[in-house]
Biopython code that builds the backbone (N, CA, C, O; Angstrom):
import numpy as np
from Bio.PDB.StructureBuilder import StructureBuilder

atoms = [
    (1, "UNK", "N", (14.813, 9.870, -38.522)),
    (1, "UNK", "CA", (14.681, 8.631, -37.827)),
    (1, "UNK", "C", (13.724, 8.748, -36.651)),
    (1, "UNK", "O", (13.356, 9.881, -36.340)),
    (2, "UNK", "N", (13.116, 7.309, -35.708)),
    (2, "UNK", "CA", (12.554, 7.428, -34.907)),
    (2, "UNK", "C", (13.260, 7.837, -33.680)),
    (2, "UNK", "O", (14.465, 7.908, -33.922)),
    (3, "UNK", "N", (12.949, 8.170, -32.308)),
    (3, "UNK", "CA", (13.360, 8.039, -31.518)),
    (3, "UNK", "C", (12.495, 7.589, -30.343)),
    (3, "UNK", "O", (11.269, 7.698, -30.315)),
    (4, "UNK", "N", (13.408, 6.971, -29.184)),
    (4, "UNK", "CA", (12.392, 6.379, -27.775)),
    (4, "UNK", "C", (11.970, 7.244, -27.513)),
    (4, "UNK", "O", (12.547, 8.310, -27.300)),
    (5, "UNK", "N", (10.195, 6.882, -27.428)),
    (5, "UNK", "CA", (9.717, 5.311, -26.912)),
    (5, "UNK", "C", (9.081, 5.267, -27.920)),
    (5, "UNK", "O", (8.232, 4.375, -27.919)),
    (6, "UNK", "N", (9.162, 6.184, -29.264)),
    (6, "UNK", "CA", (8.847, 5.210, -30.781)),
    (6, "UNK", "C", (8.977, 3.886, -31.158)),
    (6, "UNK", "O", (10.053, 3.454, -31.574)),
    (7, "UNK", "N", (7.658, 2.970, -31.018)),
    (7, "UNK", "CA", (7.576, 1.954, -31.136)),
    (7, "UNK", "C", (8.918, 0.988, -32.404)),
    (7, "UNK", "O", (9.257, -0.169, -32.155)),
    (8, "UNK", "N", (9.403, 1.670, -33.508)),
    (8, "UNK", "CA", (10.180, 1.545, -34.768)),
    (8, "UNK", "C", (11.188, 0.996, -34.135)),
    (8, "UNK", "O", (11.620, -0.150, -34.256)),
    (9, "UNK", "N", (11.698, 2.191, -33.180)),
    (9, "UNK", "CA", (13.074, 1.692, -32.535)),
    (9, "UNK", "C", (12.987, 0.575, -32.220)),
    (9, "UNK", "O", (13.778, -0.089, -32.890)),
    (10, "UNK", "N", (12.205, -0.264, -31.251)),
    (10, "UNK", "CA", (11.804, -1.442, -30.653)),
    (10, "UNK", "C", (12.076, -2.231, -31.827)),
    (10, "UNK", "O", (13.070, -2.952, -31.914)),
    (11, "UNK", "N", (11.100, -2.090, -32.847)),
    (11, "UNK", "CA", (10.845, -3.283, -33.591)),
    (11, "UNK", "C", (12.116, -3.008, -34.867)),
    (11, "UNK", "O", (12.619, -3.930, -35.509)),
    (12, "UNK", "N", (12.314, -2.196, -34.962)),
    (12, "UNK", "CA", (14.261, -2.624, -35.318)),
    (12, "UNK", "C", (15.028, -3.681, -34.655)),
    (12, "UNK", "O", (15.371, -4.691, -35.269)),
    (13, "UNK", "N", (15.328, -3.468, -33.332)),
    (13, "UNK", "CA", (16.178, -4.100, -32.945)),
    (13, "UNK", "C", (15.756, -5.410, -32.790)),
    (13, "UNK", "O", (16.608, -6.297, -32.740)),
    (14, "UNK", "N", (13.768, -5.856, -32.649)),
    (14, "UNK", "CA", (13.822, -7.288, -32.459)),
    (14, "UNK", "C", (13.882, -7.800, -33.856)),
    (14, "UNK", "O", (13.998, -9.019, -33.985)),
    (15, "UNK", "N", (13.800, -6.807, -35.272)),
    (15, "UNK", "CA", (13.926, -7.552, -36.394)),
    (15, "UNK", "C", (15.410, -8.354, -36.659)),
    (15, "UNK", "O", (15.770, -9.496, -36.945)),
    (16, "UNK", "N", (16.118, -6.870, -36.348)),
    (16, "UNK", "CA", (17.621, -7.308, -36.140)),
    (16, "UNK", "C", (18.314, -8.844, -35.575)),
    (16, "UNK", "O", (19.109, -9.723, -35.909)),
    (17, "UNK", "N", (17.452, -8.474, -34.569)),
    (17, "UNK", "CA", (17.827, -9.709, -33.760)),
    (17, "UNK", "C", (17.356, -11.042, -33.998)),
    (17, "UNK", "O", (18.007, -12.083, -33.914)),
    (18, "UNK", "N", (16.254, -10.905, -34.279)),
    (18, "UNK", "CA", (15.286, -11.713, -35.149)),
    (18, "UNK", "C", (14.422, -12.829, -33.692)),
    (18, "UNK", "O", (14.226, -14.044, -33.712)),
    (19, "UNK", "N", (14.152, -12.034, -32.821)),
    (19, "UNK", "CA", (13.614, -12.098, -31.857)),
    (19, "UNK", "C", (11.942, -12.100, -31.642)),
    (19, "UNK", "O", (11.342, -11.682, -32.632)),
    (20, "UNK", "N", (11.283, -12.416, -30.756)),
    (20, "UNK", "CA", (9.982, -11.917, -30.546)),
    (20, "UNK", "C", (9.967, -10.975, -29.087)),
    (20, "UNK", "O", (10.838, -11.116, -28.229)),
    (21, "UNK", "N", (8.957, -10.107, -28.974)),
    (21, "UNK", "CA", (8.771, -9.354, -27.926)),
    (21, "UNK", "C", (8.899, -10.024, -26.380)),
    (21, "UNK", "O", (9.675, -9.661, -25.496)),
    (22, "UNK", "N", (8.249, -10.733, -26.343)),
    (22, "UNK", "CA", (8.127, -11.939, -25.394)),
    (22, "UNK", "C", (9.395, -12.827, -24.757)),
    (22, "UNK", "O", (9.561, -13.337, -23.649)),
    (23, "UNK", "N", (10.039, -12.788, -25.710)),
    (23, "UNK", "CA", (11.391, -13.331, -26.161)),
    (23, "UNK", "C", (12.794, -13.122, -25.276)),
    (23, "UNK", "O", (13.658, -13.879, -24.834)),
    (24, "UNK", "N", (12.490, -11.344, -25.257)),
    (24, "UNK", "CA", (13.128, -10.313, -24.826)),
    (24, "UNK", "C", (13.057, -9.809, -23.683)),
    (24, "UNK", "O", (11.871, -9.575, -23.454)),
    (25, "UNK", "N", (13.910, -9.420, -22.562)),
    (25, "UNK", "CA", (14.146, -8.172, -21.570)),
    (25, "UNK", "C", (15.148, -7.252, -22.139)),
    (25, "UNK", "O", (16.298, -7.420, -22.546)),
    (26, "UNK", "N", (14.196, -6.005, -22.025)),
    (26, "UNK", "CA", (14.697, -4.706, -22.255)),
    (26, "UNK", "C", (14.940, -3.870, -20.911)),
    (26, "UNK", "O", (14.149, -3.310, -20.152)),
    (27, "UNK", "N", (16.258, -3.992, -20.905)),
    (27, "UNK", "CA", (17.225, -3.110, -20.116)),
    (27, "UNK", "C", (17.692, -1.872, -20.100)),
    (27, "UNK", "O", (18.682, -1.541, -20.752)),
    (28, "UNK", "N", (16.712, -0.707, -19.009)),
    (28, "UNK", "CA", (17.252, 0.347, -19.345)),
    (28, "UNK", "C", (16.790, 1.365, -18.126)),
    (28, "UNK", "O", (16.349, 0.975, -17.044)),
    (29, "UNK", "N", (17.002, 2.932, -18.562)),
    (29, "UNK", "CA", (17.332, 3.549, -17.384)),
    (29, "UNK", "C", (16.287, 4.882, -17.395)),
    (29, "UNK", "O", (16.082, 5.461, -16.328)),
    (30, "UNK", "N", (15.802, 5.227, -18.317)),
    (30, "UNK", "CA", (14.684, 5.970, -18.269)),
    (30, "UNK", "C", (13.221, 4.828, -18.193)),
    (30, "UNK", "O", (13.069, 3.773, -18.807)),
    (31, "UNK", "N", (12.429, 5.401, -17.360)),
    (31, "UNK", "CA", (11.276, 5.504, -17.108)),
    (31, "UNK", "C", (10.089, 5.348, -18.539)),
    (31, "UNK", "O", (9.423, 4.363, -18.858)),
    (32, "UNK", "N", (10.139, 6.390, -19.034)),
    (32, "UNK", "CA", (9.329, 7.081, -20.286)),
    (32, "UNK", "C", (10.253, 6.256, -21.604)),
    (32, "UNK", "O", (9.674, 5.444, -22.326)),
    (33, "UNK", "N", (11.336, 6.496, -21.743)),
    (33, "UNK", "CA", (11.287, 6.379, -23.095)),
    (33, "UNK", "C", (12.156, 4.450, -23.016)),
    (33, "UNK", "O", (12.169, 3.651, -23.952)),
    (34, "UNK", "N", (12.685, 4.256, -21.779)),
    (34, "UNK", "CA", (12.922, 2.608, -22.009)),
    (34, "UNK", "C", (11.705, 2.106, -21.589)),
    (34, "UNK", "O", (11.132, 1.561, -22.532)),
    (35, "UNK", "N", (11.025, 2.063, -20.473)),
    (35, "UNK", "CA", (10.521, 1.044, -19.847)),
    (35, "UNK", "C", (9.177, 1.242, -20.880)),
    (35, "UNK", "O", (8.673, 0.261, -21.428)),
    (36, "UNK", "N", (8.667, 2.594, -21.076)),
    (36, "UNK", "CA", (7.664, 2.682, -21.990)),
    (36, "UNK", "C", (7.592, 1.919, -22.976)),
    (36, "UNK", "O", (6.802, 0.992, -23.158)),
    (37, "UNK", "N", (8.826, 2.481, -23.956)),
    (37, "UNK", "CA", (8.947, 2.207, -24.961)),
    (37, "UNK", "C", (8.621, 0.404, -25.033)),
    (37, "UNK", "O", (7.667, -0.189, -25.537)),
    (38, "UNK", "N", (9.705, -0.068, -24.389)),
    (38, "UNK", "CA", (9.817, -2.045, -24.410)),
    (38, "UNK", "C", (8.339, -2.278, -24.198)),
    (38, "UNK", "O", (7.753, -2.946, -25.050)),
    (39, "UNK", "N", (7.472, -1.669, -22.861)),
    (39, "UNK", "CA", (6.559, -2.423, -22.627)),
    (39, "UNK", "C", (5.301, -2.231, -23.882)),
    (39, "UNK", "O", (4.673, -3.194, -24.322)),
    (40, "UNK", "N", (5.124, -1.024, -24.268)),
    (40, "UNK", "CA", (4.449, -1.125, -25.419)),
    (40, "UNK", "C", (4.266, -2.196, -26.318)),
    (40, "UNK", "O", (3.224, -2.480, -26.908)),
    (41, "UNK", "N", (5.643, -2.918, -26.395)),
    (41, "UNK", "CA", (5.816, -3.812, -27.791)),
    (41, "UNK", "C", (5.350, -5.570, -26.740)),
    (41, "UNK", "O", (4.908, -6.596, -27.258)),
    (42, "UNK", "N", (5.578, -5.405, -25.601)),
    (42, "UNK", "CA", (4.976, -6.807, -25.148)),
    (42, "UNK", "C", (6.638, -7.318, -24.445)),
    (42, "UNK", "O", (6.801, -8.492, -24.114)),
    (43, "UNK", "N", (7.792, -6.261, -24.287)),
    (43, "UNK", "CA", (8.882, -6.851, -23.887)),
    (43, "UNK", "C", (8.772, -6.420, -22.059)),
    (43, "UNK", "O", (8.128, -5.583, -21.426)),
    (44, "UNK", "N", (10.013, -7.753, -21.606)),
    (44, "UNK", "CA", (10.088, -7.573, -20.312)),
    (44, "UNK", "C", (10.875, -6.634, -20.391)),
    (44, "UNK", "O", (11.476, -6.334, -21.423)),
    (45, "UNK", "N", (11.005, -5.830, -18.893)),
    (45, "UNK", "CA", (11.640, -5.086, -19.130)),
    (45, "UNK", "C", (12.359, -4.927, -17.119)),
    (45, "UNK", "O", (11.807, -5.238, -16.063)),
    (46, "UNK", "N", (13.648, -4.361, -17.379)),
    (46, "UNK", "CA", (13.987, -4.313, -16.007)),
    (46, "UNK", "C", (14.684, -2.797, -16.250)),
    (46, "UNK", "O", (15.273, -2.499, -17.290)),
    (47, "UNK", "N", (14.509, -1.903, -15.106)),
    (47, "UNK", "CA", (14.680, -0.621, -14.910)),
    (47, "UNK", "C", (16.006, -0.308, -13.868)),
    (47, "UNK", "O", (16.154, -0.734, -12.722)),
    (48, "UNK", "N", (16.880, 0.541, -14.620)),
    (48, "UNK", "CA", (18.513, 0.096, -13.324)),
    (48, "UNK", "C", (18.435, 1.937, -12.993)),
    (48, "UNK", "O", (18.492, 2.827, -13.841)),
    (49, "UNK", "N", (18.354, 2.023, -12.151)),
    (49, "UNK", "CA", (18.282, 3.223, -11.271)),
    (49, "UNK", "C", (19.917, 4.087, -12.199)),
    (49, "UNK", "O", (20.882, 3.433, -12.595)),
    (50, "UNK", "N", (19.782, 5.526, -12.319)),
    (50, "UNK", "CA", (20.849, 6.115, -12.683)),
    (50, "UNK", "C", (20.842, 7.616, -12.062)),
    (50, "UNK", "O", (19.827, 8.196, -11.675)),
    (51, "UNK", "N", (21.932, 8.047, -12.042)),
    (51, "UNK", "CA", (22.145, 9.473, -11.223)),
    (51, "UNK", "C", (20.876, 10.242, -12.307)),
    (51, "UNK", "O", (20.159, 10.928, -11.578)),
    (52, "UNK", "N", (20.501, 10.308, -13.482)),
    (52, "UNK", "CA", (20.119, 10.726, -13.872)),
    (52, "UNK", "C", (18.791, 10.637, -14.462)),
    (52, "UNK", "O", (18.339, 11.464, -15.255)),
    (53, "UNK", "N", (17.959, 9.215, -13.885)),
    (53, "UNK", "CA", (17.012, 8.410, -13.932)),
    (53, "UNK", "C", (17.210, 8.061, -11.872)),
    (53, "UNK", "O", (18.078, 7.244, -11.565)),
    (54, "UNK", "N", (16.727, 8.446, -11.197)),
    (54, "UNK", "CA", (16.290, 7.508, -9.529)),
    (54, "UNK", "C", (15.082, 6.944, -9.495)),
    (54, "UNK", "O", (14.283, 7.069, -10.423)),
    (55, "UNK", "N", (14.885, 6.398, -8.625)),
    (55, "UNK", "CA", (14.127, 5.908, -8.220)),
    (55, "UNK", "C", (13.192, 6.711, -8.535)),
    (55, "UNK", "O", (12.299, 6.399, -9.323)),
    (56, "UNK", "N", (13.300, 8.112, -7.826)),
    (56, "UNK", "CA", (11.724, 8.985, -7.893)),
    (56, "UNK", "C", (11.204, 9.125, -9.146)),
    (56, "UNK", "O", (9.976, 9.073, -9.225)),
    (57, "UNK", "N", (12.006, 9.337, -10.422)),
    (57, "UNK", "CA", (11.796, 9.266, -11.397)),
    (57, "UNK", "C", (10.856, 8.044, -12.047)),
    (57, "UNK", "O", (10.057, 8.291, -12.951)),
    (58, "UNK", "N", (10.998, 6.966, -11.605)),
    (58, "UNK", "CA", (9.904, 5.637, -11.808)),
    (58, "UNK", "C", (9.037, 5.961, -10.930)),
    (58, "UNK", "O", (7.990, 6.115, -11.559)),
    (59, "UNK", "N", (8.860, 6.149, -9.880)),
    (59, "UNK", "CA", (7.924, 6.644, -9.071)),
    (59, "UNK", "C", (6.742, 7.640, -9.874)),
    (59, "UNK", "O", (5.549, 7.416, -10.076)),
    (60, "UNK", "N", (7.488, 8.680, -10.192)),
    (60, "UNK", "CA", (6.708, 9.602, -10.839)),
    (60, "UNK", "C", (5.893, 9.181, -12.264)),
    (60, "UNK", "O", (4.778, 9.541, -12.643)),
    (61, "UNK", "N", (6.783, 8.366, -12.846)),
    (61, "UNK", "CA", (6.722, 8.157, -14.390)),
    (61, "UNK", "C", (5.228, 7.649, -14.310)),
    (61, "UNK", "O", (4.251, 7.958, -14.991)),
    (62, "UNK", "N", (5.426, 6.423, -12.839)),
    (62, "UNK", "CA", (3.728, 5.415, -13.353)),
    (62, "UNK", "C", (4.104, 4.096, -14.141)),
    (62, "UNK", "O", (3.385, 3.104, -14.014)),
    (63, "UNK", "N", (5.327, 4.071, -15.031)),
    (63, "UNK", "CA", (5.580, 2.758, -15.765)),
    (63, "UNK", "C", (5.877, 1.957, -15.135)),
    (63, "UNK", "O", (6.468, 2.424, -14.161)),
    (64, "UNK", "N", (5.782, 0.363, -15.083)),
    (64, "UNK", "CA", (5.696, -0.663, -14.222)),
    (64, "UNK", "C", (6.427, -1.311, -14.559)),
    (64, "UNK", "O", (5.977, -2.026, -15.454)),
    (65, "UNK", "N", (7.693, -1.554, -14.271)),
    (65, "UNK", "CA", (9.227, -2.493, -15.207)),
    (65, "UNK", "C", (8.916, -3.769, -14.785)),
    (65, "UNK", "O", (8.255, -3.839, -13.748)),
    (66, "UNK", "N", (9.249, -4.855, -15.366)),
    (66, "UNK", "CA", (8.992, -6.491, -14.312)),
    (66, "UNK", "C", (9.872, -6.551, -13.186)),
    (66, "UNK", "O", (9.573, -7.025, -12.090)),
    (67, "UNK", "N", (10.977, -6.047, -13.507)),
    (67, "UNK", "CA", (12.085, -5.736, -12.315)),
    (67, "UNK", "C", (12.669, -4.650, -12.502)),
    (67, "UNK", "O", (12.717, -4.107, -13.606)),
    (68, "UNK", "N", (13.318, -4.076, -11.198)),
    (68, "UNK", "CA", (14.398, -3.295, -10.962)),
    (68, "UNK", "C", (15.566, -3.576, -10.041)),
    (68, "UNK", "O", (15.594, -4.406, -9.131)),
    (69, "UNK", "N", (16.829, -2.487, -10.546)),
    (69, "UNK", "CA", (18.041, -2.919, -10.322)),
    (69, "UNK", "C", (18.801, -1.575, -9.443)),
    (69, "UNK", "O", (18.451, -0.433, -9.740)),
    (70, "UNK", "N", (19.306, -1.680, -8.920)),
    (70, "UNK", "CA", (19.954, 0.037, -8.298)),
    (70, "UNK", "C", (21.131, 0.183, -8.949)),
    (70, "UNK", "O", (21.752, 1.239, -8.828)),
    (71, "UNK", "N", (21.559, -0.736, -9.644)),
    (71, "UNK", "CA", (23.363, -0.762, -10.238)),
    (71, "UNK", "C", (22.936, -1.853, -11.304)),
    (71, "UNK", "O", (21.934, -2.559, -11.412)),
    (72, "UNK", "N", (24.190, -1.698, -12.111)),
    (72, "UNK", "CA", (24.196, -2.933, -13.380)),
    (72, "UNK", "C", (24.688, -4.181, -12.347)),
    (72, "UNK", "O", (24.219, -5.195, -12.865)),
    (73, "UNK", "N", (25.005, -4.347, -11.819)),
    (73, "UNK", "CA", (25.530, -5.231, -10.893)),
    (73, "UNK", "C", (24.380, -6.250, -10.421)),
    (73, "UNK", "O", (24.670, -7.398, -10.086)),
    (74, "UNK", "N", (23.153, -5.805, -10.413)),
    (74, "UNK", "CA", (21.845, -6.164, -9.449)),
    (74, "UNK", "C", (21.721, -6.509, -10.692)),
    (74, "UNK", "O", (22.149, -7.659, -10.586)),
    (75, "UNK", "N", (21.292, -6.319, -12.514)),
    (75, "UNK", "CA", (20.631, -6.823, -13.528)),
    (75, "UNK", "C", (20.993, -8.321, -13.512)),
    (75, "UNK", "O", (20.723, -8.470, -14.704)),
    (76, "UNK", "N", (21.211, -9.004, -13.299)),
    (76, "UNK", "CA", (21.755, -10.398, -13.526)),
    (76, "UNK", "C", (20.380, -10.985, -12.949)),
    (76, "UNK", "O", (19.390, -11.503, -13.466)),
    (77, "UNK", "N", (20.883, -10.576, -11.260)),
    (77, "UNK", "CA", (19.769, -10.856, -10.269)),
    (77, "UNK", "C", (18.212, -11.308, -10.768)),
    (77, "UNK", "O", (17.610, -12.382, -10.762)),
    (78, "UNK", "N", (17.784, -9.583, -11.312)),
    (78, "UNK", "CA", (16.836, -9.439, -12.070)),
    (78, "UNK", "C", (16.370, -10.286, -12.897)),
    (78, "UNK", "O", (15.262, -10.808, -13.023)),
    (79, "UNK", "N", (17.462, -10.380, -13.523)),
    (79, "UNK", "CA", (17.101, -10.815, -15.280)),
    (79, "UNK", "C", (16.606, -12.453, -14.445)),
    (79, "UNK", "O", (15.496, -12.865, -14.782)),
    (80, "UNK", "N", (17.191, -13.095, -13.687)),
    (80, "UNK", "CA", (16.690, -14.533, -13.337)),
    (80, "UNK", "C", (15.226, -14.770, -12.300)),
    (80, "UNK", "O", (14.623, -15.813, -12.048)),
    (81, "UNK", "N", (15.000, -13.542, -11.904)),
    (81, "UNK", "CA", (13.755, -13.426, -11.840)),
    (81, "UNK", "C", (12.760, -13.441, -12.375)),
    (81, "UNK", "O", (11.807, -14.207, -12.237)),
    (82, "UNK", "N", (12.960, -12.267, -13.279)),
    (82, "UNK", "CA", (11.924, -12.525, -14.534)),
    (82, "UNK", "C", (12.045, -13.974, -15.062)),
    (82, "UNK", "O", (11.398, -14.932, -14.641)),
    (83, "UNK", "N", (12.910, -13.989, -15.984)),
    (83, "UNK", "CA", (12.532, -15.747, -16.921)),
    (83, "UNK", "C", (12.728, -16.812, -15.710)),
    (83, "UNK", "O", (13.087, -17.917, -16.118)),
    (84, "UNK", "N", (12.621, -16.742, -14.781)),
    (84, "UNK", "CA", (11.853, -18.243, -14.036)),
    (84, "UNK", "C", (12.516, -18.795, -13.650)),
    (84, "UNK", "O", (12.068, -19.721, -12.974)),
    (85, "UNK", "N", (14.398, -18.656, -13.784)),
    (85, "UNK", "CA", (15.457, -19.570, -13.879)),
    (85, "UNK", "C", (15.362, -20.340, -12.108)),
    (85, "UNK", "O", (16.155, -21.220, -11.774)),
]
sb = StructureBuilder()
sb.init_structure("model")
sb.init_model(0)
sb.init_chain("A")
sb.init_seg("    ")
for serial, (resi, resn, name, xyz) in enumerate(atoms, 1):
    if name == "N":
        sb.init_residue(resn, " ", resi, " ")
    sb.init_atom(name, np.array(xyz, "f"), 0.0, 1.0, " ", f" {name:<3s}", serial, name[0])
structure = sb.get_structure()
């Protein structure tokens, strides 16, 4: 099978879903293999800080999320940023 930030994975889940890229925010906690991965395909994407993913870690990475979150708590926030609400 593929794995992130293999584009496949992506376009599984928007077939699944039956979604478009555009469509979508992709929520997640690595740098490289979420924020990469989503933005490749044309998805938004919001980045939630983890003990095992920080901040410095996006820092370092270079990938540019549309938003970020420090807790799942803050994604809501986010998410109504991005789509315009």
């Amino acid at each position: 099978g593929w794995r992130k930030p293999h584009p496949k994975i992506f376009e599984e889940a928007l077939s699944r879903l039956r979604v478009k890229p555009e469509e979508t925010v992709y929520v997640g906690d690595s740098p490289e293999e979420d924020i990469k991965g989503a933005k490749q395909l044309g998805m938004r994407t919001i980045y939630v800080e983890s003990q095992f993913y920080p901040f410095e870690a996006l820092k370092r990475s270079m990938q540019t999320p549309d938003a970020t979150a420090k807790n799942l708590c803050e994604v809501y926030d986010a998410f109504l940023k991005i789509v315009n609400v």
